[in-house]
N, C-alpha and C positions, 0 to 999 in steps of 0.2 A: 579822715572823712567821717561826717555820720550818718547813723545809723538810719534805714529807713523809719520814718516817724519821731526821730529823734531830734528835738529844736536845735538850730545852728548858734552858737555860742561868740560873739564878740572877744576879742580881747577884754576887756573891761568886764564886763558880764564874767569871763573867766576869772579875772582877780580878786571881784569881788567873792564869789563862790568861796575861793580858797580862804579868802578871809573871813569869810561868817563859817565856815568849816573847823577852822583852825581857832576863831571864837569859840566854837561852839564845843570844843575839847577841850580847853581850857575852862571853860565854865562847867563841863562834866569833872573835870577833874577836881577843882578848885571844892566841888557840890560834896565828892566823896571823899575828901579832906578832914570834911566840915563832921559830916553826918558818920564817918566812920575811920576817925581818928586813930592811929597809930599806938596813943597810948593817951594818956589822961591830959585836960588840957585846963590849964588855970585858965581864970577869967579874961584875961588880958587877951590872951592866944587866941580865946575863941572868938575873942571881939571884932581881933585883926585880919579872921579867916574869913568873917564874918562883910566884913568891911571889904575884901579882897573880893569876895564872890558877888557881892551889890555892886563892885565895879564892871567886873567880868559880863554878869550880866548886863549892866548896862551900854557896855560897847558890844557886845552881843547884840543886841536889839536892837543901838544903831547901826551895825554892817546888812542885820537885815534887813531895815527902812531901806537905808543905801541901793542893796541887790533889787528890793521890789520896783523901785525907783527907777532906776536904772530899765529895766524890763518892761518896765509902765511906758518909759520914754522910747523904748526901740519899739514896742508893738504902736506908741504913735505914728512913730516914722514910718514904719511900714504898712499905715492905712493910708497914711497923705499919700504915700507912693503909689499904693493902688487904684487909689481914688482919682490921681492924675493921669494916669493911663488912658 
């Protein structure tokens, strides 16, 4: 149950969460790969690390379009509803 003041969550609303969550550590991870390397990184390496985190990010950014979306569309639905009362 939640919490008082705490917004009531959807199934969908929930999956997406965990998927821009779960985005969103993998694009940290991917970031400190990059920026503090293990050990020396020929060119090639960095390119493809490089390349790996512009994806990352990029599905990053769209799971959060997705979430806002998504939340955009439920606070519609629940002004039509109120509004038809």
């Amino acid at each position: 149950m939640a919490k008082s003041g705490q917004p009531v969550r959807d199934e969908e609303e929930c999956r997406l969460l965990a998927v821009a969550k779960a985005c969103l550590s993998e694009e940290s991870a991917a970031a400190n790969a990059l920026s503090q390397p293990s050990h020396s990184l020929v060119y090639s390496e960095y390119k493809r690390l490089l390349e790996a985190l512009k994806t990352l990010r990029l599905k990053s950014q769209q799971s959060r379009i997705a979430l806002r979306g998504h939340k955009h569309k439920m606070r519609e639905e629940r002004q039509d509803a109120q509004f038809l009362k």
